[in-house]
C-alpha positions in Angstrom: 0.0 0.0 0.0 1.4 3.5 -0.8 2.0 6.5 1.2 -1.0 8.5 2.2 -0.6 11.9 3.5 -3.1 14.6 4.3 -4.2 16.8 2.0 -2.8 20.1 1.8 -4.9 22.8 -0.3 -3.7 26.2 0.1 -6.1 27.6 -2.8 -9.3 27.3 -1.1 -10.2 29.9 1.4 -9.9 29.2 4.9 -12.6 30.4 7.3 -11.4 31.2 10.3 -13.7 32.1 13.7 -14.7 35.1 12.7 -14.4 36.3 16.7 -10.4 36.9 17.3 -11.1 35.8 20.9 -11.8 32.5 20.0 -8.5 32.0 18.6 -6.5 32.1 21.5 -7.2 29.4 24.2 -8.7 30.9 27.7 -5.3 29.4 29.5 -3.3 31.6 27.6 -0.7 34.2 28.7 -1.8 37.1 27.0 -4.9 37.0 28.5 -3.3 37.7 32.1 -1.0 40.4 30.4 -3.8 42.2 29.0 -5.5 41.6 32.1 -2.7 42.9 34.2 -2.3 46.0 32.1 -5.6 47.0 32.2 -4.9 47.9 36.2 -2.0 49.7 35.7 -2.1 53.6 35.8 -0.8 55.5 32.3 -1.8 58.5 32.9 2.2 59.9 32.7 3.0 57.7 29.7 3.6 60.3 26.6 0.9 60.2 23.9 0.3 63.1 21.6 -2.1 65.1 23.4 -2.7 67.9 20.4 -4.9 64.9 18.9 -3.2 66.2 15.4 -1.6 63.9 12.7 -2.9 60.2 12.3 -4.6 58.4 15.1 -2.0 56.3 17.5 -2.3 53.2 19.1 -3.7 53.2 22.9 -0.7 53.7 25.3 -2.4 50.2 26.6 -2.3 48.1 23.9 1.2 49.3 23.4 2.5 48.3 26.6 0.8 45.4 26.6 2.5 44.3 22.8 6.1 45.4 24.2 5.6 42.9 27.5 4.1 40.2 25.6 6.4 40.0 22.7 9.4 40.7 25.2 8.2 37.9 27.4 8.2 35.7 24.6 11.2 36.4 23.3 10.7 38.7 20.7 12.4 41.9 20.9 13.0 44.1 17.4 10.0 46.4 16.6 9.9 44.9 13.0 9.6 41.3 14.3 6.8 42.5 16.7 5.4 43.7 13.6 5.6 41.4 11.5 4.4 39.0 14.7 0.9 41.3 14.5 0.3 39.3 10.9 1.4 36.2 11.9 0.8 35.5 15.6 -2.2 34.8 16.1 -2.1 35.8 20.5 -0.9 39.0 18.9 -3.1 39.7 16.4 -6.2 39.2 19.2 -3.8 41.9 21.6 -4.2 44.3 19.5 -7.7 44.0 17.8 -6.7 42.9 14.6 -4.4 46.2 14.4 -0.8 46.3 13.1 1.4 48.8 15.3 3.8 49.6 12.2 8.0 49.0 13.6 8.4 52.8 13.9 5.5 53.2 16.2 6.4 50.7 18.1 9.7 51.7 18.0 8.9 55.1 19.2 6.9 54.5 22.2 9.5 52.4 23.4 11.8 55.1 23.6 10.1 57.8 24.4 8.7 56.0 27.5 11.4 54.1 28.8 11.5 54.3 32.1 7.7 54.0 32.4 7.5 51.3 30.4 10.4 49.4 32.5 8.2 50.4 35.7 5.0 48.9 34.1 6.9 46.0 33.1 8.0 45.1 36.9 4.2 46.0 38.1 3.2 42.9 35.7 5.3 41.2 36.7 5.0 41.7 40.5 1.2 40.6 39.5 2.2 37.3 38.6 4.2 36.8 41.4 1.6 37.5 44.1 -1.2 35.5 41.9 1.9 32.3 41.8 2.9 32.3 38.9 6.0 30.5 38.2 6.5 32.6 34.7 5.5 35.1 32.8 6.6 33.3 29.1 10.1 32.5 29.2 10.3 35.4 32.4 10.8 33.5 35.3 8.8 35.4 39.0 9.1 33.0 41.6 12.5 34.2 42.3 14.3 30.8 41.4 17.4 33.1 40.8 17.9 33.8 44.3 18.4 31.3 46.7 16.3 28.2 46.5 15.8 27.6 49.6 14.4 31.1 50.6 11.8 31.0 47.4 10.3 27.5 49.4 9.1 30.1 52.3 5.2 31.0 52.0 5.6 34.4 54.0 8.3 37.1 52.4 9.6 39.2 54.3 10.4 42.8 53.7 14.0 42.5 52.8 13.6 39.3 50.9 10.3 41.4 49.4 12.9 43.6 48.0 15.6 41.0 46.8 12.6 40.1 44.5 11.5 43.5 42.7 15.5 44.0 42.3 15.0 40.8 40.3 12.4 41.5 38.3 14.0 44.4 37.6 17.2 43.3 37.0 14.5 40.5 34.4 13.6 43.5 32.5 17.0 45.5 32.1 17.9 42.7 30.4 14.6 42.1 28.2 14.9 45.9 27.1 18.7 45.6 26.1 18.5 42.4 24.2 15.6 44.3 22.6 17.6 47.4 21.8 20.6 45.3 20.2 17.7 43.5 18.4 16.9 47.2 17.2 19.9 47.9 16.1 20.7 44.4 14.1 17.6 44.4 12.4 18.7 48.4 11.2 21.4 46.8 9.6 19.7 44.1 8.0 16.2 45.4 7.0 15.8 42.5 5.0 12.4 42.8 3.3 10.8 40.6 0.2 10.8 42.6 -3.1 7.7 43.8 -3.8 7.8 41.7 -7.2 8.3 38.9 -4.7 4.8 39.3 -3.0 2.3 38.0 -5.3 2.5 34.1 -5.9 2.8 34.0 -9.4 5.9 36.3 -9.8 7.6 34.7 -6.5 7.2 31.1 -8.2 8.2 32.1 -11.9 11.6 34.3 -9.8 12.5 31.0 -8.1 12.6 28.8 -11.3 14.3 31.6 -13.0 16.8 31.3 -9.8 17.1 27.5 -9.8 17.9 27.6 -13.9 20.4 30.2 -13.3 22.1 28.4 -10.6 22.0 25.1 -13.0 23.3 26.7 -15.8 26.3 28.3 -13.5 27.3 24.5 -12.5 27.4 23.3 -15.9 29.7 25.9 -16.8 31.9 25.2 -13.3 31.7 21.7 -14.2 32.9 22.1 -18.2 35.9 24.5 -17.1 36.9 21.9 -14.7 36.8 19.1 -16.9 39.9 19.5 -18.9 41.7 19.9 -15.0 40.4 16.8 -14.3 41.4 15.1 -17.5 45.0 16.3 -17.2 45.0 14.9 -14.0 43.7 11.7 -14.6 46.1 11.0 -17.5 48.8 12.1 -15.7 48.3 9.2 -13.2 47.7 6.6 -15.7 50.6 7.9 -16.8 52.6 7.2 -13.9 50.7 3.7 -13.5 51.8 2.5 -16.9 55.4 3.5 -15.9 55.3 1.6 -12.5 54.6 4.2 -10.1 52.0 4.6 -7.7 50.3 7.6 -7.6 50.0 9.8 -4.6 47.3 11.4 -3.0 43.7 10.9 -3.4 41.7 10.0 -6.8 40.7 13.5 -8.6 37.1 13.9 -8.3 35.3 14.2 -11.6 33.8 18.0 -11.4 29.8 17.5 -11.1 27.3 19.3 -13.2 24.6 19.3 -10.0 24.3 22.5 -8.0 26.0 23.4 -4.5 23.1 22.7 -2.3 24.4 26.7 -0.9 24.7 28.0 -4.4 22.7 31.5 -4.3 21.0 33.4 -6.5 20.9 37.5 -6.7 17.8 38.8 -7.2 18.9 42.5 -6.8 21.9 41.6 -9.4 21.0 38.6 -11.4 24.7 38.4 -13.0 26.3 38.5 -9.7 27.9 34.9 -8.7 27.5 33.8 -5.1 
């Protein structure tokens, strides 16, 4: 009996719940980050106040992006962008909106050291509800001694140790996020917008793989006369009773690098 897989069928639409809520399972962290935000105060986090220029995104649903996709180890403002498309916990945090990298970008900045305080306030939530972690951010203080995180009553010093933790948690959640800034500046690595549409992206990629074909045939007929020489010149030393030294030459091959690349910027360049 043959193989059977499932069928795959991209073509036909899918229909989705049509409420974003029932994407995202009721157990599910961003449900206690959104949660959590919604008791924080923001009344001293900047927003343009003048109302002028295009509408922004709620301080809110902001902070609550930067947490979540910080928690769960996202940290460049185009990957949380790109995560607003894509993810679906995100897409339902912000309402089927897509915070664009520079907004997101821009709030982070220009409320650092509120946002870093909000950050903490979360979570110090999840630490008094028990939580053991907030995504991959660990709250119930596993980093300081073990034996003092068994105790059911904190006391005020140890109180302490722990929101120098958390903080400590965040510093390093906002610098990881700031080098992530700065590497994706460098890159900025976006599909060509001849790229987007199905049709041109699959015709562009046969064009590549013919290229990259035609390249190793070439590689392979320039080495062939290499290879030749160097095969006579062993027979030659067979037929006179020496042994050859070194390894057999290996015929050149007319299949492609598995690494070859194609430009698409600069079709003629070689990679």
């Amino acid at each position: 009996m043959p193989a059977r897989f499932v069928d795959l069928d991209r073509q036909t639409p899918m229909f989705l719940p049509y409420d974003l809520r029932e994407w995202v399972p009721a157990g599910h962290i961003v449900h206690f980050i959104l949660d959590a935000v919604e008791q924080l105060p923001i009344a001293h986090f900047r927003v343009n106040e003048r109302g002028s220029g295009s509408e922004q995104y709620p301080p809110r649903m902001m902070l609550a992006l930067l947490i979540y996709c910080y928690a769960t180890g996202r940290f460049g403002s185009r990957t949380i962008e790109a995560a607003s498309y894509s993810d679906v916990a995100v897409r339902y945090l912000c309402a089927n909106h897509h915070p664009d990298h520079d907004s997101i970008c821009t709030f982070r900045t220009a409320n650092k050291q509120a946002f870093e305080a909000a950050f903490v306030s979360v979570l110090q939530l999840a630490q008094h509800l028990r939580l053991s972690k907030v995504g991959t951010v660990s709250v119930d203080g596993t980093k300081l001694q073990a034996n003092a995180s068994k105790h059911a009553a904190v006391s005020y010093a140890r109180a302490g140790e722990m929101i120098a933790q958390l903080e400590l948690e965040v510093q390093e959640l906002v610098g990881r996020a700031r080098q992530a800034e700065n590497q994706e500046t460098k890159e900025a690595l976006d599909i060509p917008a001849e790229l987007t549409r199905r049709e041109d992206r699959k015709a562009a990629l046969q064009q590549a793989r013919r290229v990259i074909e035609a390249r190793a045939k070439e590689m392979a007929a320039a080495q062939q006369a290499d290879y030749q020489a160097k095969q006579a010149k062993r027979q030659a030393q067979r037929e006179a009773g020496k042994k050859p030294r070194g390894p057999e030459p290996t015929p050149p091959s007319a299949t492609p690098d598995p690494k070859a690349q194609y430009n698409f910027t600069d079709p003629q360049a070689a990679s």
